[in-house]
mmCIF file of the C-alpha atoms, coordinates in Angstrom:
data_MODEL
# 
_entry.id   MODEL 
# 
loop_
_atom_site.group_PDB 
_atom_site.id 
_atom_site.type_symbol 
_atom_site.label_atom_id 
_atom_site.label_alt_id 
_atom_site.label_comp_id 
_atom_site.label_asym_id 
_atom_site.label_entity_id 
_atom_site.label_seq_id 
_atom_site.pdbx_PDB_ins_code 
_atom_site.Cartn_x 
_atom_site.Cartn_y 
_atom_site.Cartn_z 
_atom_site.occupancy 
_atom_site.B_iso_or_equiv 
_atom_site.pdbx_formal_charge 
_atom_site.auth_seq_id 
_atom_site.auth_comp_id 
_atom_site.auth_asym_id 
_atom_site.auth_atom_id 
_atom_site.pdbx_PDB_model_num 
ATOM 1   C CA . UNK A 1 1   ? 6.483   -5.618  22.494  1.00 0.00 ? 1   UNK A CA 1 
ATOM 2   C CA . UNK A 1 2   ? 6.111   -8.972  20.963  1.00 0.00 ? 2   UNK A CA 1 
ATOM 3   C CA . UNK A 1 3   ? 4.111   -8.753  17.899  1.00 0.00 ? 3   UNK A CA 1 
ATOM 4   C CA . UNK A 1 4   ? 2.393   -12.375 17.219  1.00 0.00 ? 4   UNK A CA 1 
ATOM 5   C CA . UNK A 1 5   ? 0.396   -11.790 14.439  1.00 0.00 ? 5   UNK A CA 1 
ATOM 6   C CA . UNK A 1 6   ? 3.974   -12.103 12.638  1.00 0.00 ? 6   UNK A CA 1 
ATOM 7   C CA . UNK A 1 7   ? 4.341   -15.494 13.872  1.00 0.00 ? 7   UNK A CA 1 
ATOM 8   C CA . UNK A 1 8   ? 0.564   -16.450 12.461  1.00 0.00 ? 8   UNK A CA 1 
ATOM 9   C CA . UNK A 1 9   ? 0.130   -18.154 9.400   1.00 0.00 ? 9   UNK A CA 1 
ATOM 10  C CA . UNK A 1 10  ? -0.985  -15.524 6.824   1.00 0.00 ? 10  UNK A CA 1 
ATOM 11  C CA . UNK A 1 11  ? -3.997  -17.532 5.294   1.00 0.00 ? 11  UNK A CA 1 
ATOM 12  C CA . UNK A 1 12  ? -5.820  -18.406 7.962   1.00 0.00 ? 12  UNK A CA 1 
ATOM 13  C CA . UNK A 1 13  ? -8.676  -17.056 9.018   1.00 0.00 ? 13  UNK A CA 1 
ATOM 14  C CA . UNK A 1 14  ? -7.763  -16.092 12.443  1.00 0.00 ? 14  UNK A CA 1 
ATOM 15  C CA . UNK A 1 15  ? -4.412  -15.112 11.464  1.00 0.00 ? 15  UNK A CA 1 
ATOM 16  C CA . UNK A 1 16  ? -5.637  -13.092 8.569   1.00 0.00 ? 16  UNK A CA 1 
ATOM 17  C CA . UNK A 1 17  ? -8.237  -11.536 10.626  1.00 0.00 ? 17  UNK A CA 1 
ATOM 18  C CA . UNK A 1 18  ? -5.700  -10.472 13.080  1.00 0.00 ? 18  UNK A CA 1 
ATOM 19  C CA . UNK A 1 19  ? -3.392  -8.827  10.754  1.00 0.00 ? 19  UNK A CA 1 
ATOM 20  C CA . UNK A 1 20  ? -6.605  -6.918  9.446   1.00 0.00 ? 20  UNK A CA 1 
ATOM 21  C CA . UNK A 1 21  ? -7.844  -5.805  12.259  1.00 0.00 ? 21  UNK A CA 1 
ATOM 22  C CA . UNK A 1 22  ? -4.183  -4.276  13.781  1.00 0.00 ? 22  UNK A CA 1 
ATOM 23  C CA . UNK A 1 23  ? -3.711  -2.997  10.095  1.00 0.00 ? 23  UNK A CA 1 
ATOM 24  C CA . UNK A 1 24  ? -6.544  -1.004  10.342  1.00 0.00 ? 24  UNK A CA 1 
ATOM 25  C CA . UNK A 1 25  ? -6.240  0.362   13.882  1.00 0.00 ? 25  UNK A CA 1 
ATOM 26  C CA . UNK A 1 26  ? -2.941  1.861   12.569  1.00 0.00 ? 26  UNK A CA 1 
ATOM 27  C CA . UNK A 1 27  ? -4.544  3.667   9.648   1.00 0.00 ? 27  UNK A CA 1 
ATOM 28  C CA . UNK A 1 28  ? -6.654  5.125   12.108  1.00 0.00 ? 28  UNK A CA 1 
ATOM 29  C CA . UNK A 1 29  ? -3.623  5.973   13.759  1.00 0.00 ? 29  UNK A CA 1 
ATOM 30  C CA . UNK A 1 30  ? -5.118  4.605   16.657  1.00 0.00 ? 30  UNK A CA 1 
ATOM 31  C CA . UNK A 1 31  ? -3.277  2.541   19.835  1.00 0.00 ? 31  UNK A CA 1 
ATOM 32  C CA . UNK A 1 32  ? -5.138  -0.238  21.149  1.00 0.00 ? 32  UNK A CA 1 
ATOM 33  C CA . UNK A 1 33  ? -6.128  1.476   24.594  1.00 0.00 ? 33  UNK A CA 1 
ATOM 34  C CA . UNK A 1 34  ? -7.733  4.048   22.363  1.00 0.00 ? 34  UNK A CA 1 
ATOM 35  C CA . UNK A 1 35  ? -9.491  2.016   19.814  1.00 0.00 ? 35  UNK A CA 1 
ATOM 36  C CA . UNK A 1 36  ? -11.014 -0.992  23.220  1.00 0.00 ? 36  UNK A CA 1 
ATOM 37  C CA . UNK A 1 37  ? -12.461 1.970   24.640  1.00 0.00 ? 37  UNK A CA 1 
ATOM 38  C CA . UNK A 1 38  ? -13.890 3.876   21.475  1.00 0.00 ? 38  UNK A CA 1 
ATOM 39  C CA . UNK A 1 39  ? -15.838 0.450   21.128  1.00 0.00 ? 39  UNK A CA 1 
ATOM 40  C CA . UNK A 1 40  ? -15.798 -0.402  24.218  1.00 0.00 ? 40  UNK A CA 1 
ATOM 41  C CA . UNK A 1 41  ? -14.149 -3.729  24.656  1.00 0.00 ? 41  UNK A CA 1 
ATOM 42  C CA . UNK A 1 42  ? -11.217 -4.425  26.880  1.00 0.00 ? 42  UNK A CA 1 
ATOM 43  C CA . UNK A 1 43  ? -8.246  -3.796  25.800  1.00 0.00 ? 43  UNK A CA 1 
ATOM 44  C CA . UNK A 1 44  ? -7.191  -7.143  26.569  1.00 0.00 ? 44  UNK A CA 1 
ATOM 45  C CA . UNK A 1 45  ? -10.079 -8.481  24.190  1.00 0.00 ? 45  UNK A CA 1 
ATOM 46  C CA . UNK A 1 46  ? -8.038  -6.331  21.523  1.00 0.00 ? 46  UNK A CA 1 
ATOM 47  C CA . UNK A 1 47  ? -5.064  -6.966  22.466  1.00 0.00 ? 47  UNK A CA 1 
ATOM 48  C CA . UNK A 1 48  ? -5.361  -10.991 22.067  1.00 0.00 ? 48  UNK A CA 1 
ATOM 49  C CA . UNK A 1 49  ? -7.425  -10.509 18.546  1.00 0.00 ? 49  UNK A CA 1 
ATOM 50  C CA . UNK A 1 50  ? -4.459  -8.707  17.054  1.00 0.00 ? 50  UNK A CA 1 
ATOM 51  C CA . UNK A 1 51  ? -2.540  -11.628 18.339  1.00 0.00 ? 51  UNK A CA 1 
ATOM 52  C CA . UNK A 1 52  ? -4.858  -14.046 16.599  1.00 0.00 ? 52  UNK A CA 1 
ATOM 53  C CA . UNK A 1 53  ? -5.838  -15.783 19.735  1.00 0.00 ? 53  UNK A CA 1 
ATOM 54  C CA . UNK A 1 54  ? -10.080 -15.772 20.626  1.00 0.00 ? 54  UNK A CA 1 
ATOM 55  C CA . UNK A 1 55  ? -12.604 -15.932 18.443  1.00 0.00 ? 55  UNK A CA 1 
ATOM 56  C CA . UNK A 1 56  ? -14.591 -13.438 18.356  1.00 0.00 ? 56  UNK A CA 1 
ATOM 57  C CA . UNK A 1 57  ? -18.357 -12.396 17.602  1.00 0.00 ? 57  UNK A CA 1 
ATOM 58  C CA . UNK A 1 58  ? -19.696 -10.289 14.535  1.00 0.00 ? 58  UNK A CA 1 
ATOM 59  C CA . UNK A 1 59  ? -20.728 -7.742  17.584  1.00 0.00 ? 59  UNK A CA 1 
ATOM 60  C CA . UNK A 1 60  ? -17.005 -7.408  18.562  1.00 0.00 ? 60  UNK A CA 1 
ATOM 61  C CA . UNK A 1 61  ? -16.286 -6.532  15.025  1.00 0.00 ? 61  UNK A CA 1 
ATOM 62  C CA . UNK A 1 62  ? -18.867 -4.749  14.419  1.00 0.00 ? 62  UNK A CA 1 
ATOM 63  C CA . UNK A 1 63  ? -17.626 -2.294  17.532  1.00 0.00 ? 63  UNK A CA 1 
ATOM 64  C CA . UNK A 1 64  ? -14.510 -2.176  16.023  1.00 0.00 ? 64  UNK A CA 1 
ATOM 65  C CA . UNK A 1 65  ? -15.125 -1.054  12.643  1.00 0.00 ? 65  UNK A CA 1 
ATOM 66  C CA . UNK A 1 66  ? -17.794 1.398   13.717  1.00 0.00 ? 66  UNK A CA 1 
ATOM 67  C CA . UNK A 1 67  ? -15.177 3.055   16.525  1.00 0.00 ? 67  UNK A CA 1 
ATOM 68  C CA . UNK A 1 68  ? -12.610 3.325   13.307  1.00 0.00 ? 68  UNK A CA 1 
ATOM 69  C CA . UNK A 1 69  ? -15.604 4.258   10.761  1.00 0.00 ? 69  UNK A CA 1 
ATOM 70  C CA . UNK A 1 70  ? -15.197 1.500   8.492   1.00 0.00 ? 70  UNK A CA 1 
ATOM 71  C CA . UNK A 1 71  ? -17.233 -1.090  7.033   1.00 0.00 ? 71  UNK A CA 1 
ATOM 72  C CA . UNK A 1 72  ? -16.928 -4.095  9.318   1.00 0.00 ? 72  UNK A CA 1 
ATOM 73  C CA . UNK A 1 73  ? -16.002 -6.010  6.185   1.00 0.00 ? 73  UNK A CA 1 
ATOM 74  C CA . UNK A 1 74  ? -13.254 -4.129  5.646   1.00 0.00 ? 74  UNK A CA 1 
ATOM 75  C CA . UNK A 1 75  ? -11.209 -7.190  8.255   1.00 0.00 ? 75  UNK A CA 1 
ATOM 76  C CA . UNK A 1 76  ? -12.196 -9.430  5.708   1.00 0.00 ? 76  UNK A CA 1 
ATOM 77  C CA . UNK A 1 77  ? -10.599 -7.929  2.661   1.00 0.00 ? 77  UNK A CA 1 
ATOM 78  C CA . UNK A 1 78  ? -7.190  -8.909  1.822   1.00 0.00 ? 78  UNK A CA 1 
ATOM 79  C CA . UNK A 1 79  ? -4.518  -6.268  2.111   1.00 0.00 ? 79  UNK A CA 1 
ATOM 80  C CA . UNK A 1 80  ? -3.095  -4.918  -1.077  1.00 0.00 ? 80  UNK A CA 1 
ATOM 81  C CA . UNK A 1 81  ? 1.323   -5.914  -1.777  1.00 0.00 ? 81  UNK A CA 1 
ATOM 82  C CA . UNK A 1 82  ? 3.034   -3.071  -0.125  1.00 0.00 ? 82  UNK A CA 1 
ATOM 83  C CA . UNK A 1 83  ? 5.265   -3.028  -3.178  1.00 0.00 ? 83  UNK A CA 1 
ATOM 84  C CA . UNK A 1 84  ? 4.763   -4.229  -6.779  1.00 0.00 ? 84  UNK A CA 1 
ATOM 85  C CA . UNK A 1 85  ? 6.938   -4.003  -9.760  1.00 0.00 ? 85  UNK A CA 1 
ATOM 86  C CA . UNK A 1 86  ? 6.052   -4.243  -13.829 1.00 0.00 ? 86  UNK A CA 1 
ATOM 87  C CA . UNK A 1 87  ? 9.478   -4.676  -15.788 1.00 0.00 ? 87  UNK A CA 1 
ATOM 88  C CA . UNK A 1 88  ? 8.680   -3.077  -19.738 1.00 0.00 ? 88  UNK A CA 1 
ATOM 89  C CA . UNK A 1 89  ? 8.828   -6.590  -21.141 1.00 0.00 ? 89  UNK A CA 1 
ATOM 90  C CA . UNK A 1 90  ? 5.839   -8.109  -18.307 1.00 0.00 ? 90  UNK A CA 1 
ATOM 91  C CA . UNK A 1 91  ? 2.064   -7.560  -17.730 1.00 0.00 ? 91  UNK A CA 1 
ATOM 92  C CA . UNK A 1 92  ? -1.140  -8.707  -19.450 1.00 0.00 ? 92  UNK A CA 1 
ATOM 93  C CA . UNK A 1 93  ? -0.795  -6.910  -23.220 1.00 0.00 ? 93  UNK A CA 1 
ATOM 94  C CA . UNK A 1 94  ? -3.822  -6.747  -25.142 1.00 0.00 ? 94  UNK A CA 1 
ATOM 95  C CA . UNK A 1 95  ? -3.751  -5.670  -28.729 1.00 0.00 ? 95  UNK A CA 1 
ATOM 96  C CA . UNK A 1 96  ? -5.934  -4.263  -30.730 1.00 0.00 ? 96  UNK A CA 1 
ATOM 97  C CA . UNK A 1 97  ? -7.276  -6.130  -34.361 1.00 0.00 ? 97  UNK A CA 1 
ATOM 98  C CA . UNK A 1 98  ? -7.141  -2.438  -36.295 1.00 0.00 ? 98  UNK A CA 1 
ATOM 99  C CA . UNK A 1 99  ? -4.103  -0.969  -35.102 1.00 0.00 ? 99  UNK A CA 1 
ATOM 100 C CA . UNK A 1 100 ? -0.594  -1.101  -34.319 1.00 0.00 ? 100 UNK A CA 1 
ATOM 101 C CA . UNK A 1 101 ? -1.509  -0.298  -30.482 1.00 0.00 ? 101 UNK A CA 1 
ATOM 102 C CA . UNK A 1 102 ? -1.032  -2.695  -27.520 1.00 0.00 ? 102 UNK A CA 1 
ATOM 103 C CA . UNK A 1 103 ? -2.582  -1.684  -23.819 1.00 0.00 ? 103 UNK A CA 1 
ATOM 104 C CA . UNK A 1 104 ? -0.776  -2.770  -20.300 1.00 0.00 ? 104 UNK A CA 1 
ATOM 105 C CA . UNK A 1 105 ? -2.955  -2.603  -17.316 1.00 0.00 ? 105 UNK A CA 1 
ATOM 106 C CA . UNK A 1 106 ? -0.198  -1.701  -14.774 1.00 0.00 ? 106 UNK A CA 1 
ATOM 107 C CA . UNK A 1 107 ? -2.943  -1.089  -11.935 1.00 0.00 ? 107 UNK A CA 1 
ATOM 108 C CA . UNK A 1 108 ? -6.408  -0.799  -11.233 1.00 0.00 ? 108 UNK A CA 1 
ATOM 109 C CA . UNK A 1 109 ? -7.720  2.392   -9.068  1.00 0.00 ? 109 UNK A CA 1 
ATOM 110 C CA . UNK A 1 110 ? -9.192  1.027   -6.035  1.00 0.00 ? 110 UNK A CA 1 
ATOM 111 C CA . UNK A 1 111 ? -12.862 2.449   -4.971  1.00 0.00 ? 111 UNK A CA 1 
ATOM 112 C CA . UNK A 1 112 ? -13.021 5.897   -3.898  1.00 0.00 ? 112 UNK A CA 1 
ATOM 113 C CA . UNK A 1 113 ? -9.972  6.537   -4.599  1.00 0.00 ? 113 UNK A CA 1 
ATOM 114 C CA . UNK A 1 114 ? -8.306  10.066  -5.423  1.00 0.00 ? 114 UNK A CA 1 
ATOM 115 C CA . UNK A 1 115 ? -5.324  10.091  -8.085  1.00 0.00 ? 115 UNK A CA 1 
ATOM 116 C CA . UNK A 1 116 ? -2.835  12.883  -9.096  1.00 0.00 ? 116 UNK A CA 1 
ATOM 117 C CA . UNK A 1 117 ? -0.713  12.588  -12.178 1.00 0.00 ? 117 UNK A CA 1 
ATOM 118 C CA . UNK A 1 118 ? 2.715   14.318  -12.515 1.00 0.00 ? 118 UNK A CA 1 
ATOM 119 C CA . UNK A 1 119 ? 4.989   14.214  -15.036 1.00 0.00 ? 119 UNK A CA 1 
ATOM 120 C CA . UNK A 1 120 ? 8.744   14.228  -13.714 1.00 0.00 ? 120 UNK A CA 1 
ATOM 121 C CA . UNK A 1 121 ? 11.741  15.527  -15.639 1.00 0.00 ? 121 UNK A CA 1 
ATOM 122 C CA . UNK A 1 122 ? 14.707  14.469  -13.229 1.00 0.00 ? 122 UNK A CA 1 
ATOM 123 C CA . UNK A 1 123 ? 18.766  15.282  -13.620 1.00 0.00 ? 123 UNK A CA 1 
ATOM 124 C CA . UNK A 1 124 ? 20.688  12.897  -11.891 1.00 0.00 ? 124 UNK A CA 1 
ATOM 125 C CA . UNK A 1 125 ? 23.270  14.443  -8.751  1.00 0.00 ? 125 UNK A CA 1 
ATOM 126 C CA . UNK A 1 126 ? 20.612  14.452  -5.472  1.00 0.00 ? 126 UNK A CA 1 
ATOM 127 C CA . UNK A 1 127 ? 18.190  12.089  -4.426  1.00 0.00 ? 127 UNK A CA 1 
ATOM 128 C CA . UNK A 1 128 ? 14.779  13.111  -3.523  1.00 0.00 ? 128 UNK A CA 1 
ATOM 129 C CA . UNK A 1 129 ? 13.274  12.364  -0.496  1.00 0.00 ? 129 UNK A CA 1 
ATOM 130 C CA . UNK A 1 130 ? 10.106  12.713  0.511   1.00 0.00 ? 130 UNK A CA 1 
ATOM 131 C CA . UNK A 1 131 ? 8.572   12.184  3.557   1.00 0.00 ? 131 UNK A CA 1 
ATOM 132 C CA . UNK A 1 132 ? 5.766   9.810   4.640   1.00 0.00 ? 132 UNK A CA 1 
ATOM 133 C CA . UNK A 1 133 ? 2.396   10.723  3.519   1.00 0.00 ? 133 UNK A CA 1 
ATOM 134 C CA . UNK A 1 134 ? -1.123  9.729   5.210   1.00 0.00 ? 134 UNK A CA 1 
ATOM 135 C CA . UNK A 1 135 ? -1.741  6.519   5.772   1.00 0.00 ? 135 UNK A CA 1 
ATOM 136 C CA . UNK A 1 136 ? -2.967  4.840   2.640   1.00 0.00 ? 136 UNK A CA 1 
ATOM 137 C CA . UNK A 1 137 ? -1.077  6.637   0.037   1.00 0.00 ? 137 UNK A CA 1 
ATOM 138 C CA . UNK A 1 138 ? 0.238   4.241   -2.627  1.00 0.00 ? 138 UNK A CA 1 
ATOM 139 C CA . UNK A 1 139 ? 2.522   6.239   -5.404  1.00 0.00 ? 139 UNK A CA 1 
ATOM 140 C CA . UNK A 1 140 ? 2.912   4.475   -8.985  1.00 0.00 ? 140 UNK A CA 1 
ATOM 141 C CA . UNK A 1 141 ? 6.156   5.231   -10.990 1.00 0.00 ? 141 UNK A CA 1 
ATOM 142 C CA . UNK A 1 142 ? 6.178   4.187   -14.843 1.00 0.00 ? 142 UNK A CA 1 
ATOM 143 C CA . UNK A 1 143 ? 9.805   4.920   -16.100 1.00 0.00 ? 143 UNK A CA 1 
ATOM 144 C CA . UNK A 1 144 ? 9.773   6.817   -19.803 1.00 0.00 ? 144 UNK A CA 1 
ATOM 145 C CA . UNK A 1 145 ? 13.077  7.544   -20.074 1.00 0.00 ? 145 UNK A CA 1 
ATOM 146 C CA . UNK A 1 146 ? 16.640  7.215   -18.958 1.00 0.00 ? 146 UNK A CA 1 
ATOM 147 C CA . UNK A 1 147 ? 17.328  5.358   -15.878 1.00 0.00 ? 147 UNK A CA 1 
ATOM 148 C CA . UNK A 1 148 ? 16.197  5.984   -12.102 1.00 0.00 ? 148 UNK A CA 1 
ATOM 149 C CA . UNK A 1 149 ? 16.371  4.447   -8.358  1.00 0.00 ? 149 UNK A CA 1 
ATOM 150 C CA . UNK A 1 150 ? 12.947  4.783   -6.686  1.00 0.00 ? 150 UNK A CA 1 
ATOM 151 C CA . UNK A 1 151 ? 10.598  3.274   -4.094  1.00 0.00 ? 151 UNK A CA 1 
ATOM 152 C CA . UNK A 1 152 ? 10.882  2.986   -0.594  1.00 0.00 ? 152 UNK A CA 1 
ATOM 153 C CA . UNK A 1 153 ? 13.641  4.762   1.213   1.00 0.00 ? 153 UNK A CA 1 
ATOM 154 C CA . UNK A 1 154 ? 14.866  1.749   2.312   1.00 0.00 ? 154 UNK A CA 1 
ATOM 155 C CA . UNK A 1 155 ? 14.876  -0.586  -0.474  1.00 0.00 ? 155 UNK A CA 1 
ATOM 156 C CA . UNK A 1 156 ? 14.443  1.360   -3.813  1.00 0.00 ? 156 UNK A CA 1 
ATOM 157 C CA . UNK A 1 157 ? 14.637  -0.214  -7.157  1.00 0.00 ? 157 UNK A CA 1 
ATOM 158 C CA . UNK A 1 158 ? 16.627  0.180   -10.102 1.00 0.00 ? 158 UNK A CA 1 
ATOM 159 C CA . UNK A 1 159 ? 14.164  1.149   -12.666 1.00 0.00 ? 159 UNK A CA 1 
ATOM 160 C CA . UNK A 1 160 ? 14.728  1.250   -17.131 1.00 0.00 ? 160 UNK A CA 1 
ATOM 161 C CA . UNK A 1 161 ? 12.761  2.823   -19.333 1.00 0.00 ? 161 UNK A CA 1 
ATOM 162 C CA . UNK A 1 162 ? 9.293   0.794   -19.214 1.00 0.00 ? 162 UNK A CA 1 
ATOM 163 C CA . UNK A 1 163 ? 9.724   -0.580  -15.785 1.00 0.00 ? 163 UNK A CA 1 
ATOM 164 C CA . UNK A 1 164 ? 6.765   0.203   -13.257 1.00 0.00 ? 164 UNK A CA 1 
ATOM 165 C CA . UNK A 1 165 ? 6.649   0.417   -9.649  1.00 0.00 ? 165 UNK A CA 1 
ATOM 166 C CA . UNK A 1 166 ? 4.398   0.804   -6.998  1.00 0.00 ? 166 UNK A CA 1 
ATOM 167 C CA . UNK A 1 167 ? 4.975   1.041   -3.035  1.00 0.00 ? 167 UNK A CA 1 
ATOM 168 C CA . UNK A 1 168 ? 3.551   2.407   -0.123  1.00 0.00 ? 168 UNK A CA 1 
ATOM 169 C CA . UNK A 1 169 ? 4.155   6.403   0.243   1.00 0.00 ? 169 UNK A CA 1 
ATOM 170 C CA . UNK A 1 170 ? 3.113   5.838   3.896   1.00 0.00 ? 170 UNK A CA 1 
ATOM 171 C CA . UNK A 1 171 ? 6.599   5.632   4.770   1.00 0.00 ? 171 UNK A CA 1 
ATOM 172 C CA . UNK A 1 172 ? 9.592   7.842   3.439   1.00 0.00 ? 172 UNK A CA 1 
ATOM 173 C CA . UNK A 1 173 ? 10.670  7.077   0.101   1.00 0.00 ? 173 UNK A CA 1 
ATOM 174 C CA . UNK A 1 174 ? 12.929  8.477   -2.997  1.00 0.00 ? 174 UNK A CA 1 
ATOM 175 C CA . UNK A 1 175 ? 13.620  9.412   -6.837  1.00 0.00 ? 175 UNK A CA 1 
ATOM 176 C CA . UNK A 1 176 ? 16.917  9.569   -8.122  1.00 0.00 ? 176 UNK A CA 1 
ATOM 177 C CA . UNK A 1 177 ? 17.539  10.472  -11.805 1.00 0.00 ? 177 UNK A CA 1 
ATOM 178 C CA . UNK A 1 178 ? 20.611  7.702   -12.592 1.00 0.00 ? 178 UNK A CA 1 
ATOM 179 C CA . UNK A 1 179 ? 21.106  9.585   -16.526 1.00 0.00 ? 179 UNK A CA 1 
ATOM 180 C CA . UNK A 1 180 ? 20.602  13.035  -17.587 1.00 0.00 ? 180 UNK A CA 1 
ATOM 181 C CA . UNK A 1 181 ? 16.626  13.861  -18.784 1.00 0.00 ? 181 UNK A CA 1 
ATOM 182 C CA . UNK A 1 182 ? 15.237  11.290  -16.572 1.00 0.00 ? 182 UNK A CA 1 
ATOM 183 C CA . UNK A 1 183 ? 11.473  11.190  -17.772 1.00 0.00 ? 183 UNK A CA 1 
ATOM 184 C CA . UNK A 1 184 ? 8.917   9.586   -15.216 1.00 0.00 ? 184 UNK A CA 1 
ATOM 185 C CA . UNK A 1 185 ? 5.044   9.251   -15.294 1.00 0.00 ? 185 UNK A CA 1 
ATOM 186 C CA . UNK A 1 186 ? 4.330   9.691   -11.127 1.00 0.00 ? 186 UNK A CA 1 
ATOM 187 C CA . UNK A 1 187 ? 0.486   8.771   -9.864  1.00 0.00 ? 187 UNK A CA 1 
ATOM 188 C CA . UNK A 1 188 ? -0.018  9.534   -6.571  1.00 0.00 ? 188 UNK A CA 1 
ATOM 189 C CA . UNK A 1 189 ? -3.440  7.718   -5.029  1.00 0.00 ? 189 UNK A CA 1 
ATOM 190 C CA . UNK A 1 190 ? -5.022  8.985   -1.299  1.00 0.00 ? 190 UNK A CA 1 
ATOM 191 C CA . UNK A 1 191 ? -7.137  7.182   0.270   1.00 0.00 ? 191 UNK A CA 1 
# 
């Protein structure tokens, strides 16, 4: 299958509304035969907007989203990095005029979003793998202590103590402890 909306240039609107609209039908979990009949459209229709070829009308879109139950300006909306990384010494700091305290914003929480926090005490010896999670699951990993590989299974990071990371958990990914008493801060986000 020859995906085209690869070969499209990322900030146009065509090619940007392409990549939204296939990104979505994936998070739905959705194949394109599916989705062109849910809102009935061809699936050829479909097939060329993912491919960023047509132009077509708010009614089209408006099919789609309501077939995938999203807002239809949810193909408008620019996707979020699939991985970001905060090294301790980068970020916006801001400090505060009474006390010795300085505040990183490492991430915002996106709206209606759900967040669990864990605490991870890691030894270093055996990777840990875990599995792909539901589409739109985004983990955040603040090092504390000691040193650790994480991210996705296929590229993970070195991480120090301060370093921040955040990836996609919709694919598999790892934690390895590097040094004894590893010490992690671990935010998982569902959509």
């Amino acid at each position: 299958m020859n995906d085209k909306t690869n070969d499209l240039p990322h900030s146009s609107p065509i090619g940007l509304l392409a990549m939204a609209i296939k990104r979505e039908r994936l998070n739905a979990g959705l194949s394109v035969s599916e989705l062109a009949k849910r809102a009935g459209v061809a699936k050829s229709t479909l097939s060329q907007l993912e491919g960023g070829v047509g132009n077509p009308s708010i009614e089209t879109l408006w099919a789609l989203a309501m077939a995938m139950g999203l807002q239809v300006t949810r193909f408008l909306e620019q996707p979020t990095p699939q991985l970001k990384v905060i090294r301790a010494n980068e970020g916006v700091t801001v400090h505060a005029e009474d006390a010795p305290y300085a505040a990183t914003l490492l991430d915002n929480c996106p709206p209606g979003a759900l967040r669990n926090l864990y605490r991870v005490l890691a030894q270093p010896g055996r990777q840990r793998l875990s599995r792909a999670h539901p589409p739109g699951t985004v983990e955040h990993v603040l090092l504390c202590r000691g040193r650790a590989l994480a991210g996705p299974l296929d590229r993970p990071l070195c991480l120090e103590p301060g370093d921040y990371i955040k990836y996609s958990a919709s694919s598999a990914h790892l934690f390895e402890a590097l040094e004894p008493d590893t010490l992690a801060l671990i935010v998982m986000e569902h959509p």
